[in-house]
C-alpha positions in Angstrom: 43.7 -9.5 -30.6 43.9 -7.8 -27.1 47.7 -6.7 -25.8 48.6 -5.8 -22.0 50.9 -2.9 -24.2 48.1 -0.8 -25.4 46.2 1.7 -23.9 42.5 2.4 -22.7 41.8 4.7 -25.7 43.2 1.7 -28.3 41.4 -0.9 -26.2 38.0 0.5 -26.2 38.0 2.6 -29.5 40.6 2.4 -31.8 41.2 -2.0 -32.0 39.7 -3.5 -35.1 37.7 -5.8 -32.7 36.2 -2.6 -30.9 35.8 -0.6 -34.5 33.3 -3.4 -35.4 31.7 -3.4 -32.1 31.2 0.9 -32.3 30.3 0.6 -36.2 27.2 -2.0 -35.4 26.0 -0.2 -32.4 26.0 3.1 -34.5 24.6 1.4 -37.5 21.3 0.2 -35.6 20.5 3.8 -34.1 21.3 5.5 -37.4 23.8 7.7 -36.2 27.1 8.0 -38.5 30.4 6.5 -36.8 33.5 8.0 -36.7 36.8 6.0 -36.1 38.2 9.2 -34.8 35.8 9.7 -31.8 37.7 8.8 -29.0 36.0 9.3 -25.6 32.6 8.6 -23.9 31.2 12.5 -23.7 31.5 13.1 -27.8 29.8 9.7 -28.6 27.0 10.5 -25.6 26.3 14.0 -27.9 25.2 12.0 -31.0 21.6 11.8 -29.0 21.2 14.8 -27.9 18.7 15.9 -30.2 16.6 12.4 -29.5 13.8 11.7 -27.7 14.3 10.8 -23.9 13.8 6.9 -24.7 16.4 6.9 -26.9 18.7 9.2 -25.4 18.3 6.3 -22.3 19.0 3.6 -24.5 21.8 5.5 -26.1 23.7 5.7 -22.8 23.2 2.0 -22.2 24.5 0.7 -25.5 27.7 3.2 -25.1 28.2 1.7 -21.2 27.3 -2.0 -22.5 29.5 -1.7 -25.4 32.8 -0.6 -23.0 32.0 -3.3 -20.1 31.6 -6.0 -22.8 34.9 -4.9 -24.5 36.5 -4.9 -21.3 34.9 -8.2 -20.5 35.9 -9.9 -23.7 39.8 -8.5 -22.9 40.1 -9.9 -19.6 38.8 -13.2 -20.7 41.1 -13.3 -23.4 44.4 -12.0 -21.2 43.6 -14.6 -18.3 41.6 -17.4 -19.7 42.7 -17.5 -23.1 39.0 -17.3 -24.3 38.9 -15.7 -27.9 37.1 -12.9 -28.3 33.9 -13.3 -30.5 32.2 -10.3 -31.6 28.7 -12.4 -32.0 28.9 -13.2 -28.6 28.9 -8.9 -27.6 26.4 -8.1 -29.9 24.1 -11.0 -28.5 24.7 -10.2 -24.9 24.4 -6.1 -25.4 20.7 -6.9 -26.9 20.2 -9.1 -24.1 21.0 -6.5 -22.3 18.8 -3.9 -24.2 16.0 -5.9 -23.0 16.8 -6.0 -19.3 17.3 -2.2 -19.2 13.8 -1.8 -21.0 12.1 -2.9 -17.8 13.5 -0.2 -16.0 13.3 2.6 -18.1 9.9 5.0 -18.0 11.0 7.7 -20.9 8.7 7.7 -24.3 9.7 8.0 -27.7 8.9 10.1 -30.4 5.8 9.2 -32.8 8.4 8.9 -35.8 9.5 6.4 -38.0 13.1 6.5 -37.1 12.4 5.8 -33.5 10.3 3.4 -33.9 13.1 1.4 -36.1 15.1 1.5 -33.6 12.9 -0.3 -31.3 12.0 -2.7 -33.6 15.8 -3.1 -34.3 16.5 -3.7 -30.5 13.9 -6.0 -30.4 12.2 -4.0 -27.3 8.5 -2.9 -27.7 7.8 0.5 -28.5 7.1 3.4 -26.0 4.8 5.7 -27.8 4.5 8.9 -26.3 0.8 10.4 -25.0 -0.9 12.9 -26.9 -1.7 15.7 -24.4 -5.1 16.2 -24.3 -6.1 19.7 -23.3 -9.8 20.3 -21.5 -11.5 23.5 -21.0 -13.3 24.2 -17.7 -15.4 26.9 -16.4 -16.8 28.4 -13.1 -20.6 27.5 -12.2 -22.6 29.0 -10.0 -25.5 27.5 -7.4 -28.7 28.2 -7.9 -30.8 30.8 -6.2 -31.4 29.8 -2.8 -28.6 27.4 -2.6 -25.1 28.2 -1.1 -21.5 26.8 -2.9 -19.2 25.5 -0.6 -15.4 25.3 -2.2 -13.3 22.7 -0.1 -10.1 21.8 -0.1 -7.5 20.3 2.7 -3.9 19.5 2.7 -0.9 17.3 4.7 2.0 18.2 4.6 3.6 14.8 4.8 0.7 12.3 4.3 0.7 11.7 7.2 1.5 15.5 8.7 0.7 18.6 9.9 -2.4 19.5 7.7 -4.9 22.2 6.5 -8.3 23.1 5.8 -9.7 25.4 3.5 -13.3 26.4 2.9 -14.6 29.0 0.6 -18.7 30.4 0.2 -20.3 31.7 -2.8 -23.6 32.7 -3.6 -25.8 32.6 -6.3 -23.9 35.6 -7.9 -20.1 34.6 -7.7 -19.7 36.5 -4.8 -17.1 35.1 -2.4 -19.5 35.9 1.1 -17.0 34.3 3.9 -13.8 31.8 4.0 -12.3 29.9 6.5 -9.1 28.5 6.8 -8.3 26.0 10.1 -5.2 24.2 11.4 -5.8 20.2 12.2 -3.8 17.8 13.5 -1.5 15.1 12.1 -3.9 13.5 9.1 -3.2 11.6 5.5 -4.5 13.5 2.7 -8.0 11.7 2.5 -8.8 12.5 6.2 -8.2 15.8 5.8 -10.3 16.0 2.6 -13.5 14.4 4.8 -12.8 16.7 7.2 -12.8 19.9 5.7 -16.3 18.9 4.3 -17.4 18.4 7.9 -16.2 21.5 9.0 -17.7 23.4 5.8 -21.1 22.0 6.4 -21.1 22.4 9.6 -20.2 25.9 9.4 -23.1 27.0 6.7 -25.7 25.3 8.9 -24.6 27.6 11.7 -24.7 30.8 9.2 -28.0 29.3 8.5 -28.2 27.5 5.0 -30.4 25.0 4.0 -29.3 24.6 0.3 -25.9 23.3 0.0 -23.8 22.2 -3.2 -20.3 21.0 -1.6 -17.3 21.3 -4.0 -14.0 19.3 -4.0 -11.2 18.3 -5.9 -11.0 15.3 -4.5 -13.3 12.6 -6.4 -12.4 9.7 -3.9 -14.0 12.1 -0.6 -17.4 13.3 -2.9 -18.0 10.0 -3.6 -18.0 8.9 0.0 -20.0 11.6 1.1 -22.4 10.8 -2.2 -23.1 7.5 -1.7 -23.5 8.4 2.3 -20.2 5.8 3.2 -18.2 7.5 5.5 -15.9 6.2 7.7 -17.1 5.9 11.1 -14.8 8.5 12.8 -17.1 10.9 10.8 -20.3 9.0 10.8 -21.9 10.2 13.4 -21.7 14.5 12.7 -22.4 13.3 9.3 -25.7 11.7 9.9 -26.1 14.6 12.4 -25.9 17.6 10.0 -27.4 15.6 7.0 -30.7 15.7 9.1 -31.2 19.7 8.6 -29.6 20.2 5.3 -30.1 19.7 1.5 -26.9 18.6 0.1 -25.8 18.2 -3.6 -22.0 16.9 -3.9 -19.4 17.2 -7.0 -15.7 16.6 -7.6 -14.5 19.4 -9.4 -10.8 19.9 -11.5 -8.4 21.6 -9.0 -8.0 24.6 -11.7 -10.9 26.0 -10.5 -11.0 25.1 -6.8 -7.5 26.8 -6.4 -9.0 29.8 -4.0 -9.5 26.8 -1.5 -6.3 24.9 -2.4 -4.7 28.7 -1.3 -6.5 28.6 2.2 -5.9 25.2 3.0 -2.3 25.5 2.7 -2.4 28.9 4.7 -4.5 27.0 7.4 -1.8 24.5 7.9 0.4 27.1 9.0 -1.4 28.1 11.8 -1.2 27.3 15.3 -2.7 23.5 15.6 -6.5 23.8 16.3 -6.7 27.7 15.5 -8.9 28.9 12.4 -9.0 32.3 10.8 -12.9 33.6 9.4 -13.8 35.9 6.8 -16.9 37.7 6.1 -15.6 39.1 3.1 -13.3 38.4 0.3 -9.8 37.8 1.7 -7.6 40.3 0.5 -4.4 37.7 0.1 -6.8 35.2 -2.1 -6.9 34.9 -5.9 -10.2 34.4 -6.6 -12.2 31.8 -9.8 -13.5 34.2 -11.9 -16.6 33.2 -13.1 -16.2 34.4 -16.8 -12.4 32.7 -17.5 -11.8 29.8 -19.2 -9.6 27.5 -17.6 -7.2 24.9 -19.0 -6.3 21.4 -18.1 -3.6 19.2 -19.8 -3.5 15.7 -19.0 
């Protein structure tokens, strides 16, 4: 069956014993073997065109179907064990299986994907639908101030930044701050730019205040009044003078501070930069644009 005289290229394509082997792993992906084929990168092409699960599982049965070859030779040379094609088709599902847990790619929603799942006994990776929301712009009301916040750490833990944006009842963008802090995770940093932001309306002498951020887990701290304690205290403080309302909003439309936060961190630690205006450098929401999300 297996001869010390031959070749790789006759051990592990062209022997009747590995012909069977090729023509059964072909058969239960669908794809049309040819006894001529005769090296690893043309057989790899026949999935090209795939989706990414079975592209993945491609790979495997070519590299499963070579090591148990080579397996079934050496047992053969030096044991005297005869090779049993039953056996490799056995252990290469087995191995199907293992390599299943690993993998993270989807399928395509077709038939002929989904056949060869069933076929490799593995359960079926169905891919997502995208979902695609719309999201606008909204503006506080008359007497009440929007604050846009946003920080970020480069590292979590690193060298973070803190960005803070106005508007008034009318869009306008009426100041902007952007600061430097220290070493912080990401969720410090996001409780502390909504420190800083508060604190800084109630010295431009707001009373109405609707605080923005993307992050959900931050609003709903500050919400349900649980800060941590390291915050507690100038919490409480400027709670005492101010009207707050508090919302988690998509990032699409809190970019402007996303854009100063990560300016901020590039400051000098504990140096800020204030703007009574529109910052020239900033891309601003517009209020009339519909923005897109695809999760």
């Amino acid at each position: 069956m297996f001869s010390l005289l031959k070749d790789d290229t006759h051990l592990f394509w062209i022997c009747p014993f590995a012909a069977n082997i090729w023509s059964w792993i072909n058969e239960l992906f669908g794809f049309q073997w040819n006894p001529n084929v005769q090296n690893f990168e043309t057989v790899t092409a026949h999935a090209t065109t795939r989706s990414a699960a079975i592209c993945d599982f491609w790979v495997a049965a070519i590299t499963n179907v070579l090591t148990e070859i080579w397996h079934h030779r050496n047992s053969y040379i030096f044991n005297n064990i005869l090779a049993s094609s039953r056996r490799v088709k056995s252990k290469i599902l087995a191995n199907f299986f293992e390599c299943s847990i690993l993998m993270k790619s989807t399928m395509h929603n077709r038939v002929e994907d989904l056949m060869i799942f069933k076929k490799l006994q593995i359960n079926p990776r169905p891919a997502k639908p995208t979902r695609v929301l719309q999201c606008f712009l909204s503006l506080p009301d008359l007497d009440q101030l929007k604050i846009g916040c946003d920080g970020c750490s480069r590292g979590n833990p690193g060298p973070s930044g803190a960005g803070v944006i106005l508007h008034d009842h009318t869009g306008n963008t009426i100041s902007a701050m952007l600061a430097r802090l220290g070493i912080c995770t990401n969720f410090v940093v996001e409780l502390l730019v909504i420190i800083f932001g508060l604190e800084w309306a109630s010295d431009r002498g707001w009373s109405k205040i609707w605080v923005t951020s993307d992050s959900q887990t931050a609003i709903k701290f500050f919400a349900s009044d649980r800060v941590p304690w390291f915050i507690n205290s100038r919490c409480h403080n400027i709670r005492k003078s101010l009207t707050i309302k508090f919302s988690s909003v998509f990032r699409e439309i809190n970019f402007t501070a996303n854009t100063m936060s990560k300016r901020g961190a590039n400051l000098l630690l504990g140096t800020k930069e204030t703007f009574d205006h529109w910052p020239s450098f900033l891309v601003v929401e517009n209020l009339n644009t519909c923005y897109f999300i695809f999760s």
